[in-house]
C-alpha positions as a Python dict, from the first residue, in 0.01 Angstrom:
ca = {
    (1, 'X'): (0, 0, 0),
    (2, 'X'): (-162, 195, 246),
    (3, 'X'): (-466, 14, 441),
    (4, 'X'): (-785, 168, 381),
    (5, 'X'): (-976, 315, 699),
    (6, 'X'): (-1228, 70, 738),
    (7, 'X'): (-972, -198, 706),
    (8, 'X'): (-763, -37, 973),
    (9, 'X'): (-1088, 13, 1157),
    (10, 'X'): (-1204, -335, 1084),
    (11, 'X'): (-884, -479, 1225),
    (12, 'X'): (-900, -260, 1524),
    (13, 'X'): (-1157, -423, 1655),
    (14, 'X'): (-1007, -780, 1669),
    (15, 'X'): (-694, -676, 1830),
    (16, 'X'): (-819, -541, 2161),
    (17, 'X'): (-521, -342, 2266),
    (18, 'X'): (-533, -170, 1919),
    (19, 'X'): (-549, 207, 1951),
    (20, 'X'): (-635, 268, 1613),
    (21, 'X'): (-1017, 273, 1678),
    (22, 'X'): (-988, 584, 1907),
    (23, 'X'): (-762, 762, 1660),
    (24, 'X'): (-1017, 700, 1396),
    (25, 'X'): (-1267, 866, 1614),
    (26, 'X'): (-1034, 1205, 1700),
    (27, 'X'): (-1019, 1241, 1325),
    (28, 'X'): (-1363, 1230, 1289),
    (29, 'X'): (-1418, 1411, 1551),
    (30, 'X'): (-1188, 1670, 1452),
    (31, 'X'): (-1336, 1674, 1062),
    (32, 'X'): (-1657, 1730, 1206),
    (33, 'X'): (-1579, 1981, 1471),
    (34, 'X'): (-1389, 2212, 1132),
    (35, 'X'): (-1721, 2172, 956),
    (36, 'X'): (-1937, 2264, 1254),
    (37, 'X'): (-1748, 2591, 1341),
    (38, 'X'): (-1743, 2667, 941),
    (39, 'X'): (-2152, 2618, 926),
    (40, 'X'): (-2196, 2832, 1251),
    (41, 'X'): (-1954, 3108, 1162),
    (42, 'X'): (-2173, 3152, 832),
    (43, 'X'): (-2496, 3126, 990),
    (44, 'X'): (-2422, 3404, 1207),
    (45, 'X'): (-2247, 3630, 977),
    (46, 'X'): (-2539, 3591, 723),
    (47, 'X'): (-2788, 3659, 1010),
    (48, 'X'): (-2565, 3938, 1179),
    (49, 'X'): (-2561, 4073, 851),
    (50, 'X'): (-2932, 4182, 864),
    (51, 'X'): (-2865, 4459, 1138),
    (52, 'X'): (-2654, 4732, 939),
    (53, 'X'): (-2896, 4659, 649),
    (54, 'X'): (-3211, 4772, 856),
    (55, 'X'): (-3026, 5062, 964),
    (56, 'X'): (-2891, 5181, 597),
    (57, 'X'): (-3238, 5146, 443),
    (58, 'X'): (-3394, 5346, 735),
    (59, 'X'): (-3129, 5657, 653),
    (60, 'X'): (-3153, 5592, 306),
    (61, 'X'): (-3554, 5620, 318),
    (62, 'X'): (-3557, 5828, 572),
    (63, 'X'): (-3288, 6081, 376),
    (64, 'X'): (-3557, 6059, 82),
    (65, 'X'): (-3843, 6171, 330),
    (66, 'X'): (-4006, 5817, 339),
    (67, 'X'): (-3961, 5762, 662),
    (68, 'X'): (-4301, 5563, 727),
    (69, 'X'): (-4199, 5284, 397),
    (70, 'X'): (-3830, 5294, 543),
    (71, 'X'): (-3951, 5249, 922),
    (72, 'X'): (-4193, 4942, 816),
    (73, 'X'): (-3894, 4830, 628),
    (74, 'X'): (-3631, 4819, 897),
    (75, 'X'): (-3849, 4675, 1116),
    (76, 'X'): (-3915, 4379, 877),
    (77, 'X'): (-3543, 4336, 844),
    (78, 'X'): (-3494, 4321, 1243),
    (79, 'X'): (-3811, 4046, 1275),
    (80, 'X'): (-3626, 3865, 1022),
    (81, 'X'): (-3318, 3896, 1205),
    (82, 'X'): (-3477, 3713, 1536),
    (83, 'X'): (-3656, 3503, 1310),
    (84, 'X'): (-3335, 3321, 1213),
    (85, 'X'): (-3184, 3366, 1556),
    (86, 'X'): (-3446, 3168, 1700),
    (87, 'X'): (-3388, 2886, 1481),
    (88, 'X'): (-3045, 2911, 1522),
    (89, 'X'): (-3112, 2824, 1878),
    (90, 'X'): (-3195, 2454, 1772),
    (91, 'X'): (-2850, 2405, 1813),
    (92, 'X'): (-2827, 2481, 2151),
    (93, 'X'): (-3103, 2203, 2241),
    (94, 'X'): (-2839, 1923, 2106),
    (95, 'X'): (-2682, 1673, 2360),
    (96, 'X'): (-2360, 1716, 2284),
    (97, 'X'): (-2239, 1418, 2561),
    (98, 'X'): (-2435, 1215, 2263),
    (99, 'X'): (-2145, 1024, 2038),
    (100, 'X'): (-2050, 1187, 1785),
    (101, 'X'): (-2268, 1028, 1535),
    (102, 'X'): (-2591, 1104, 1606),
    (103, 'X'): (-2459, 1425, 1687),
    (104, 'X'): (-2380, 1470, 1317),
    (105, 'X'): (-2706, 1342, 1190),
    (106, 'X'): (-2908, 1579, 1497),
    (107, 'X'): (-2715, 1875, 1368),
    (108, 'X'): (-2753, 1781, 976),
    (109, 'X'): (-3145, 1751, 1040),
    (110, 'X'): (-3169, 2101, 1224),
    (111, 'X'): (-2969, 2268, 897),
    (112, 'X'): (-3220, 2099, 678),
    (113, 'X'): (-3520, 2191, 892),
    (114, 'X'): (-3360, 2537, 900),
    (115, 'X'): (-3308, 2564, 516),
    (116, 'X'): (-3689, 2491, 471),
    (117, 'X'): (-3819, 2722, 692),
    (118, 'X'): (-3602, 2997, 586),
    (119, 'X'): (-3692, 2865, 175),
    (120, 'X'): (-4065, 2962, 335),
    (121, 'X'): (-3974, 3293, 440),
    (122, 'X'): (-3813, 3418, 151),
    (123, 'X'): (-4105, 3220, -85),
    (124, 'X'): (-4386, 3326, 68),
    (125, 'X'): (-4369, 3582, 355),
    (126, 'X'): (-4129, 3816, 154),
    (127, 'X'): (-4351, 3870, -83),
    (128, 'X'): (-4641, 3930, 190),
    (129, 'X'): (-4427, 4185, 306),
    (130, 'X'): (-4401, 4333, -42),
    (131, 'X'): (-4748, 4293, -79),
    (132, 'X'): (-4799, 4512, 209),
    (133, 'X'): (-4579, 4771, 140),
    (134, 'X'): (-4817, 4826, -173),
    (135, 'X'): (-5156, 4841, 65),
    (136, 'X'): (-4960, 5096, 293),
    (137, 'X'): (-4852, 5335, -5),
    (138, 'X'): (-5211, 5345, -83),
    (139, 'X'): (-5328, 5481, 254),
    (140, 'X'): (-5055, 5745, 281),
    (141, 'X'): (-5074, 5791, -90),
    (142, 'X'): (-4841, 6102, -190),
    (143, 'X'): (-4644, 6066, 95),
    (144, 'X'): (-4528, 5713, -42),
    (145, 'X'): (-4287, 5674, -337),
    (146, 'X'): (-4466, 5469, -511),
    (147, 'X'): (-4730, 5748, -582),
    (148, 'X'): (-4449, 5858, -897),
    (149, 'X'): (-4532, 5535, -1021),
    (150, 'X'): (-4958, 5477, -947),
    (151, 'X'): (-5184, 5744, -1031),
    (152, 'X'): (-5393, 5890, -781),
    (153, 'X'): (-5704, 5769, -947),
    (154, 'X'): (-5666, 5404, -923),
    (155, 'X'): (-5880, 5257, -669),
    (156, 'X'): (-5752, 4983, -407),
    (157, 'X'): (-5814, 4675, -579),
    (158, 'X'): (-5608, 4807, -835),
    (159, 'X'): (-5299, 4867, -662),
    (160, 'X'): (-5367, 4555, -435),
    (161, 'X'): (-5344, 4405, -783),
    (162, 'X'): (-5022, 4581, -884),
    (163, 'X'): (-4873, 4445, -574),
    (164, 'X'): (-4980, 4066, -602),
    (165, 'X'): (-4840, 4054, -962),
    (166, 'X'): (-4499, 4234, -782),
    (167, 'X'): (-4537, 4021, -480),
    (168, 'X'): (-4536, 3701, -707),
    (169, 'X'): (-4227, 3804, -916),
    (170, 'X'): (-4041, 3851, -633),
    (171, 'X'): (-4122, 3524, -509),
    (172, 'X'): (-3993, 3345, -843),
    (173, 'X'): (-3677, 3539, -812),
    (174, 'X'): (-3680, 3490, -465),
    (175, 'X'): (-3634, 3117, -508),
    (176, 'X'): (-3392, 3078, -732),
    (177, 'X'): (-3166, 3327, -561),
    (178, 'X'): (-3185, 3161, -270),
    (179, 'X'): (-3141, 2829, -412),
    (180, 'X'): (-2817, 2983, -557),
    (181, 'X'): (-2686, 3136, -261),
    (182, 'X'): (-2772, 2807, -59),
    (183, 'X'): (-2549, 2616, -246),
    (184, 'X'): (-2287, 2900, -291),
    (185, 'X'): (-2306, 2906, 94),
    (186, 'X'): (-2328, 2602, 283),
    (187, 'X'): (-2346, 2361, -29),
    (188, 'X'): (-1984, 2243, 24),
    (189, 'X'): (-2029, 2219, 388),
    (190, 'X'): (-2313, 2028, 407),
    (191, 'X'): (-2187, 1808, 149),
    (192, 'X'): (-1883, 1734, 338),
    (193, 'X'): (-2071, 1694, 646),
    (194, 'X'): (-2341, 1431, 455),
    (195, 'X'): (-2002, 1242, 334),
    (196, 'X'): (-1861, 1221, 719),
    (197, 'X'): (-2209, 1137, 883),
    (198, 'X'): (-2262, 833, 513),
    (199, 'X'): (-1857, 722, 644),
    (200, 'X'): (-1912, 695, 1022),
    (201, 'X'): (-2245, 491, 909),
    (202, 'X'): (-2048, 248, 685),
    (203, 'X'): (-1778, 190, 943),
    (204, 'X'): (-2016, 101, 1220),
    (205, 'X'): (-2201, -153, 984),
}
C-alpha cells in the first residue's frame, strides 16, 4: 500500500541521508507556486479589466451627449483601477527568501485583507459614487439623463433622497454579487491554497 506523506515525511526525518524530505518540499513548493501564478493572473486580469470599461462608457455617454455623467464615470472606473493596483502591491512587500510556509500564510493574509477592502469598496463607496452621480444630475439638471426620469420641480432633498434609496439597493446587490463572483473567482484557489498552507502545518507538528 502506498505510504502516506506524512509517514514518508515522518520517516524522513529519522534516516538522515533520506532525500525524501526535500522532495516533499519541491512538491509543495511546486503546488503552491501553480496556485500563486493562478491567483495573480486573475487579480490582474480582473483589475486590467477596468481600463477598456472606463473607456466604453465614456464613448457610450459621450455618443449620447452626456459627456459630464460619462467623464465622472470613467474617472471613477480608473481610481478604482489604482485602487486595486495599490493593494495588489502587498505582494511585492513579501520576503520571498522566507520558507515557504510562512510565505503561504503572508500571501493567504494579504488575499484576505484584499477581499475585505475591496467587499468595502463595492459595499459602501459604490454606492457613494452612485449617490453622487444623483447630486451632480441635479446641478446640471437637463443636461443629465436622469432629468427623463426627475421632474424639474423636485427640490434637492428630494432627489438626494431618490439617490440614497438607489445608492442603498445597489449596495444589497452589490454584496451578494460580489460574494458570488468571489467564490466563482478565487474560491477554488484559495481553498486549495488554505488546504496546502493546513498540510505543511500538520507535517511540521
Amino acid at each position: 500500500m502506498e505510504k502516506s506523506i506524512k509517514k514518508i515525511w515522518d520517516e524522513s526525518f529519522v534516516n538522515e541521508d533520506s532525500l525524501i524530505a526535500p522532495k516533499i518540499n519541491d512538491l509543495y513548493n511546486q503546488k503552491s507556486k501553480s496556485i500563486i501564478n493562478r491567483i495573480k493572473r486573475t487579480y490582474e486580469f480582473d483589475n486590467k479589466g477596468l481600463i477598456p470599461m472606463a473607456i466604453l462608457i465614456l464613448i457610450v455617454m459621450t455618443a449620447i451627449s452626456e459627456y459630464i455623467i460619462g467623464t465622472y464615470a470613467a474617472f471613477l472606473i480608473i481610481s478604482l483601477f489604482f485602487f486595486n493596483k495599490k493593494l495588489l502591491s502587498k505582494f511585492e512587500t513579501l520576503d520571498i527568501k522566507s520558507d515557504t510556509l510562512t510565505y503561504l500564510k503572508e500571501y493567504r493574509a494579504i488575499t484576505v485583507a484584499i477581499t475585505k477592502a475591496t467587499k468595502k469598496l463595492f459595499v459602501f463607496i459604490l454606492p457613494l459614487a452612485v449617490l453622487s452621480i444623483f447630486v451632480i444630475a441635479f446641478f446640471i439638471k437637463e443636461q443629465s439623463f436622469l432629468s427623463k426620469f426627475i421632474s424639474k420641480d423636485m427640490s434637492f432633498l428630494q432627489i438626494f433622497g431618490i439617490g440614497l434609496l438607489v445608492a442603498v439597493t445597489i449596495s444589497l446587490i452589490c454584496n451578494a454579487v460580489y460574494a458570488i463572483s468571489t467564490r466563482l473567482l478565487y474560491g477554488t484557489l484559495f481553498s486549495k491554497l488554505d488546504d496546502i498552507i493546513k498540510e505543511m502545518e500538520a507535517l511540521k507538528s
